[in-house]
C-alpha positions in Angstrom: 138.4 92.8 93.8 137.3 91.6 97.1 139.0 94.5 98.9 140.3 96.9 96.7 138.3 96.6 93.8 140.4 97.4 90.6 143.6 97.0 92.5 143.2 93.6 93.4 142.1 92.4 90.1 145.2 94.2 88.3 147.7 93.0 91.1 146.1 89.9 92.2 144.2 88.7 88.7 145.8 85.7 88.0 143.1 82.6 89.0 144.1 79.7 91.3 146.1 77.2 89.4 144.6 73.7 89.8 148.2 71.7 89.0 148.3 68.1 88.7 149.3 66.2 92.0 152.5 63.3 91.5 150.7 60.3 91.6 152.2 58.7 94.4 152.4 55.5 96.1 149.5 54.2 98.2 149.9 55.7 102.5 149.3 54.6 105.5 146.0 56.0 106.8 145.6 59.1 108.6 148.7 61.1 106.7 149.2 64.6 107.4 149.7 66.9 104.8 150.4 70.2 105.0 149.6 73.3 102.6 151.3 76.8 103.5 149.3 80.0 103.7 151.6 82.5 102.0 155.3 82.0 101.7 158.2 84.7 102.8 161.1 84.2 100.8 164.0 83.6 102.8 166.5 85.8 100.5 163.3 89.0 100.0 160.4 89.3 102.0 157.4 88.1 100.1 153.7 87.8 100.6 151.2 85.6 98.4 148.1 85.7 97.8 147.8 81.3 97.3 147.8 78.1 98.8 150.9 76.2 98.3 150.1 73.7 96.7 146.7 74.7 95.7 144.9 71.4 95.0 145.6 68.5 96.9 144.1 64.8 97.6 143.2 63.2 101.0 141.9 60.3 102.5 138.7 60.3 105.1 140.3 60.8 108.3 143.4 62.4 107.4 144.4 65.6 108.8 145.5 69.0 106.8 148.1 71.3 108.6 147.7 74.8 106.8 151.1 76.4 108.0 150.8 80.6 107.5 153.9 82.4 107.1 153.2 85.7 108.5 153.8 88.0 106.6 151.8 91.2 108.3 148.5 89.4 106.1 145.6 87.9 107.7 143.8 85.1 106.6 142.0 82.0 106.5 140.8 78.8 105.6 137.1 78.6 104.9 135.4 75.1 103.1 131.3 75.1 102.9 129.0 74.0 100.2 128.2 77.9 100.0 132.2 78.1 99.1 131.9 76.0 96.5 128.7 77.2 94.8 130.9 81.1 94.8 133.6 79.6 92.8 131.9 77.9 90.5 130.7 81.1 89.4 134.0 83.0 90.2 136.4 80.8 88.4 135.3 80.7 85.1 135.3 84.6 85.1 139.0 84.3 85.8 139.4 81.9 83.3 137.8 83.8 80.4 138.7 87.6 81.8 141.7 87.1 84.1 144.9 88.6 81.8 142.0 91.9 80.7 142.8 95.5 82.3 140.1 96.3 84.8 139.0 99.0 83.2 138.0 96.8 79.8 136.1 94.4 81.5 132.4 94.8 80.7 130.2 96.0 83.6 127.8 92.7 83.5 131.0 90.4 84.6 132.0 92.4 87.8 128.3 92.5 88.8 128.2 88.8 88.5 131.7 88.6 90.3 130.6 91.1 92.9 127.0 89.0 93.2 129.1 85.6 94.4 131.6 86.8 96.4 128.9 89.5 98.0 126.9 86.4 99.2 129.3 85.6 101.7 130.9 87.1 104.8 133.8 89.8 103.3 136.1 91.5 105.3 134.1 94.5 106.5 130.6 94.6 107.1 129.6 95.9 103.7 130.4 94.6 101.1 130.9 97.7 98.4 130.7 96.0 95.2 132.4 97.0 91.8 132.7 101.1 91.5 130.4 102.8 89.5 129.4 106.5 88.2 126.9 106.6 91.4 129.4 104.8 94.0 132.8 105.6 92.7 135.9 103.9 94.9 136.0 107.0 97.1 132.6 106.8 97.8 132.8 103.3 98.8 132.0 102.1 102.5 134.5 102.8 104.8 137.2 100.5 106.5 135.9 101.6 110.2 138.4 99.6 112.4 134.4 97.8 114.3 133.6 96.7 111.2 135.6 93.7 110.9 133.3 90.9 109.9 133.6 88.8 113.2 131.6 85.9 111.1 134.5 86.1 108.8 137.3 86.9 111.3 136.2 84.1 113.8 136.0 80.5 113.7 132.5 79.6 112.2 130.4 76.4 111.3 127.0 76.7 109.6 125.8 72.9 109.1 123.0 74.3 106.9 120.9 77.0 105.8 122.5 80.4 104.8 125.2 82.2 106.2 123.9 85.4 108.1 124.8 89.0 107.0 124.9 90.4 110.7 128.6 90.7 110.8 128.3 88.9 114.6 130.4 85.6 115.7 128.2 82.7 115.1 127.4 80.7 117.2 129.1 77.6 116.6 132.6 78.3 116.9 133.7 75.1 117.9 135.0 73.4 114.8 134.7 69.4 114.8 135.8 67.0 112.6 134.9 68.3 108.8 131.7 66.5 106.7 131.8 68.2 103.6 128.5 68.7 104.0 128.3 72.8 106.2 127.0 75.3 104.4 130.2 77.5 106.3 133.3 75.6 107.9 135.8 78.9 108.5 138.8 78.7 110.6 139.1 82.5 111.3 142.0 84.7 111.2 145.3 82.0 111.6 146.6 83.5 114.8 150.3 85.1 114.0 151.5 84.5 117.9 149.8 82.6 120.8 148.4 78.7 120.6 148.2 77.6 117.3 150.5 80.1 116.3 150.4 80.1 112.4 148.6 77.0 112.1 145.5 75.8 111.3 145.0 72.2 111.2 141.8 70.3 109.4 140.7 67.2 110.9 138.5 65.1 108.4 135.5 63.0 109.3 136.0 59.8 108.3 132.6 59.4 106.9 133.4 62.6 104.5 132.5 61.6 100.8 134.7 61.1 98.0 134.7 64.3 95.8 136.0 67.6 95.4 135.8 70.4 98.4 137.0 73.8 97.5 138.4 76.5 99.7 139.5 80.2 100.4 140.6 82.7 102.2 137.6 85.2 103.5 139.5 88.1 103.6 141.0 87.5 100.1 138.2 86.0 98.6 137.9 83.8 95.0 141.6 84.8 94.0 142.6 83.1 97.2 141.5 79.6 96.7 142.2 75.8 96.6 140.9 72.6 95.9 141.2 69.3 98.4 140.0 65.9 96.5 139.4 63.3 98.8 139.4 59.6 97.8 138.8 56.5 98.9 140.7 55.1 101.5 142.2 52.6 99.4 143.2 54.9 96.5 146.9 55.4 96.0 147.7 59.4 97.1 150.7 61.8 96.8 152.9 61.2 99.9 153.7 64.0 102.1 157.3 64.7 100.6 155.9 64.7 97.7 153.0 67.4 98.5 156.3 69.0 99.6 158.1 69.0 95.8 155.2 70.4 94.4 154.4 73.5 96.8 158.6 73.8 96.2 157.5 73.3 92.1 154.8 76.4 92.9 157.1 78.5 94.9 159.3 78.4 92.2 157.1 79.4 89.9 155.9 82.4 91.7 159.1 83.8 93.4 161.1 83.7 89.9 159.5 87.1 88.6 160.2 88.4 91.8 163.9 87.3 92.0 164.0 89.0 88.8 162.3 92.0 89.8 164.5 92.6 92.7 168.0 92.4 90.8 166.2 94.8 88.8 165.4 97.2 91.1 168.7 97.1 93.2 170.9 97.9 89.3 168.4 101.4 90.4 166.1 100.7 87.7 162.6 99.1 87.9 160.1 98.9 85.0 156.9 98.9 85.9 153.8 99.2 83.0 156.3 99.6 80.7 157.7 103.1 82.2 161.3 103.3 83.7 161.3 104.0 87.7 164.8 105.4 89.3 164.9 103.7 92.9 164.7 103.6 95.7 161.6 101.4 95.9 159.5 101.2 98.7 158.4 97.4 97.8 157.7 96.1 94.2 154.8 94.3 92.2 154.9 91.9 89.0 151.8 91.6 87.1 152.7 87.9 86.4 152.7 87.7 90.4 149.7 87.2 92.7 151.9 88.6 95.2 153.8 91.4 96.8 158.0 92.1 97.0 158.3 93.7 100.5 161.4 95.3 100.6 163.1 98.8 101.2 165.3 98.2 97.9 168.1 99.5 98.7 168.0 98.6 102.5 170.5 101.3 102.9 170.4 104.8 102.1 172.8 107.5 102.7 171.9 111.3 102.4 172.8 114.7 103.8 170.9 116.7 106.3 168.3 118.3 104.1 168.5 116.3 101.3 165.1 115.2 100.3 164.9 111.8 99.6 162.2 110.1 97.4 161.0 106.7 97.5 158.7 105.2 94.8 156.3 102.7 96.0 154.8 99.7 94.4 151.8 98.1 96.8 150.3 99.1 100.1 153.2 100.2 102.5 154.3 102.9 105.1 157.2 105.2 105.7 158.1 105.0 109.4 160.5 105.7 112.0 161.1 104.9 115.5 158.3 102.6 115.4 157.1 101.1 119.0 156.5 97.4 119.3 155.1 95.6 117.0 151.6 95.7 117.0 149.1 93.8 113.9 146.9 94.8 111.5 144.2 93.2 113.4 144.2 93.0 117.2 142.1 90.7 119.3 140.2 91.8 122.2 140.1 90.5 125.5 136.0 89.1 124.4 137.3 88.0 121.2 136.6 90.8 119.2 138.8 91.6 116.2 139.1 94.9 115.1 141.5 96.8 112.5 144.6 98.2 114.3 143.8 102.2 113.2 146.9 103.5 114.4 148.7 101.5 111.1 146.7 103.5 108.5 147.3 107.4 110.3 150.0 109.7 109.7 152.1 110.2 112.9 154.6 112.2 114.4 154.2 115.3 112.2 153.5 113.8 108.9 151.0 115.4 106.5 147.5 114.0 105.7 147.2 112.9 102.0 144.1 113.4 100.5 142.1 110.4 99.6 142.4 109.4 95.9 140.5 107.0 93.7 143.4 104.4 94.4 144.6 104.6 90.5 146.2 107.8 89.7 149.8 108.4 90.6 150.0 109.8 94.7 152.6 112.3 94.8 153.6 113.0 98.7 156.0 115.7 100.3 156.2 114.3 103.7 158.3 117.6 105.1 161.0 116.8 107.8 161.8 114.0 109.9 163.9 115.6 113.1 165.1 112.1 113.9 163.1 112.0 117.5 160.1 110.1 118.3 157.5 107.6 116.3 157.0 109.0 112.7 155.4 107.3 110.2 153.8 108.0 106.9 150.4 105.9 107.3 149.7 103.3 104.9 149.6 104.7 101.4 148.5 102.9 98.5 147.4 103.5 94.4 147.3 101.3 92.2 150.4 102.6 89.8 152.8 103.8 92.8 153.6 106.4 95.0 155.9 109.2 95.4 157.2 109.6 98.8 159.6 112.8 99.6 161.4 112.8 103.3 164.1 115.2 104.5 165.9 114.8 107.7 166.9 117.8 109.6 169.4 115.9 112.6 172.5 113.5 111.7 172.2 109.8 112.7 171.3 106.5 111.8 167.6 105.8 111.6 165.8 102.6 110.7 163.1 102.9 108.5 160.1 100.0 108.6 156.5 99.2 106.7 154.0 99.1 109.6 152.2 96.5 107.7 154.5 94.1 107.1 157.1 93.2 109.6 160.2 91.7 107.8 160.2 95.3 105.6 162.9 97.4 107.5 166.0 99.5 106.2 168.1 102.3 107.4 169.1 105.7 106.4 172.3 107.1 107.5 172.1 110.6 107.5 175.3 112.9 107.4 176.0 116.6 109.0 
């Protein structure tokens, strides 16, 4: 709901899961425990949308290593009494309307959703709110690559008072030891390469209170979230190894739809919404799943010159050939400046413009003929059923195929004379 309205409640609707912590010897003081920011499978590429594990107690002092597998998927860490009083709004509507379709929710419960989570930075610097008759998702501000939210996308602290709406970095940026008691503590995007690389690490004051301090991810909003307890020194907390066993116990949980999914898919079949899809699949979804299956499924396609071939796509993707160097979704500028990467979302190398949809319906794409020279590439494409993507190829040779947006995604088609 945060960035795709719809689509992220029907793909991404299931709440954080506040799951009981071992209870655990007593530690020495100053542990380190560390939460991952999204998880890639090592036997499918995977990307989550939660904080493994998503609640977890601390002592003063300690320090929390968030560890972010990159995936392609920005995001971060943001705590702040203003976090807190969003969830405790956003949560319950989970809770109560969660497992609904979108489109039987009633109209007073995405206002109130769109009311809390619009009260903070979002991703872009308007924040759209639910689609309506007057401002249907088409209509809806655009994703201009200078409109990334640089109070969102850059470390932040607030120590009180609101939280601007300016879009600008703030002005603290310098992040010290957490109180528990900013309005705004972000960590900005986790950097993917560079220092820190995939890392954001919390230090605690050691005068933070006992209590309860939740957190999410900016760009992902209330469906992104987390709780960390802290007690008092002398309280008895889950070890580090066993923080471990239960973000393996969550993992489990969420990648086991997806295993099954992906034997699924690779028999040729995939059922989706209860209709019957004949592969290959450009990535798969489960509804069970806050989460995405990035894979070309089969990884290996053989076909004649000419012969059209027709991926169906589950989730934001692209088709694309002879791609250059990787390059993000977000770039950083040399003043610090993060902006969208527009290149990712436009057609190249001959392929057709699509016409914008409302994001639900079926998009049914002839992308003509690859001639097997230079970078080609579909542009993202997204809806929130699938999409049908038609290729031909008019030169024999071997040609690897890769999703822009998500960098373990690659395949290859072998195509014959």
């Amino acid at each position: 709901m945060r960035q795709k309205s719809a689509a992220v409640w029907r793909i991404l609707r299931v709440g954080a899961v506040a799951l009981a912590l071992l209870v655990a010897a007593c530690t020495s003081d100053s542990e380190t425990i560390t939460v991952r920011v999204d998880y890639d499978h090592d036997e499918f590429a995977t990307q989550f949308i939660r904080y493994f594990p998503d609640r977890i107690q601390v002592h003063p002092g300690d320090t929390i290593v968030f560890m972010q597998d990159w995936t392609g998927e920005a995001h971060t860490v943001t705590f702040g009494t203003a976090v807190d009083e969003v969830l405790a709004i956003t949560k319950p509507l989970f809770a109560e309307w969660g497992d609904v379709p979108f489109d039987e929710i009633p109209a007073e419960v995405l206002e109130a959703y769109y009311a809390a989570e619009c009260a903070l930075p979002v991703l872009y610097s308007e924040c759209g709110g639910p689609p309506t008759e007057e401002t249907p998702p088409e209509e809806a501000p655009a994703e201009d690559p200078d409109a990334i939210n640089q109070t969102l996308a850059q470390p932040c602290v607030i120590n009180e008072g609101s939280v601007p709406d300016d879009g600008l970095p703030c002005e603290t940026r310098e992040l010290a030891p957490f109180l528990g008691t900013e309005t705004y503590y972000n960590s900005g995007f986790i950097p993917f390469e560079g220092d820190g690389e995939n890392t954001f690490e919390l230090n605690l004051s050691d005068s933070i209170a006992p209590g309860e301090y939740n957190f999410f991810c900016s760009v992902h909003g209330s469906f992104h979230s987390g709780v960390m307890e802290v007690v008092a020194p002398e309280q008895p907390i889950p070890t580090p190894e066993e923080v471990n066993l239960e973000t393996r116990e969550q993992l489990n949980e969420v990648v086991e739809p997806f295993r099954q999914a992906y034997a699924e898919a690779q028999s040729g079949v995939f059922v989706y919404n209860d209709e019957p899809f004949s592969g290959p699949f450009t990535g798969l979804v489960d509804q069970r799943v806050e989460g995405l299956l990035n894979e070309f499924v089969p990884k290996d396609i053989e076909v004649e010159v000419g012969e059209p071939v027709t991926w169906v796509m589950f989730g934001p993707h692209s088709i694309s050939f002879d791609v250059p160097e990787y390059f993000p979704i977000y770039e950083t500028l040399e003043d610090g400046t993060i902006r969208a990467n527009e290149d990712l979302y436009l057609p190249a190398g001959g392929a057709p413009e699509v016409e914008e949809t409302d994001g639900v319906e079926p998009v049914i794409v002839d992308g003509g003929t690859y001639d097997g020279s230079g970078f080609w590439s579909s542009g993202v494409l997204f809806s929130e059923t699938y999409v049908q993507y038609t290729l031909r190829f008019s030169t024999p040779g071997s040609y690897r195929v890769a999703c822009l947006i998500h960098p373990p995604m690659v395949g290859t088609v072998n195509v014959t004379g």
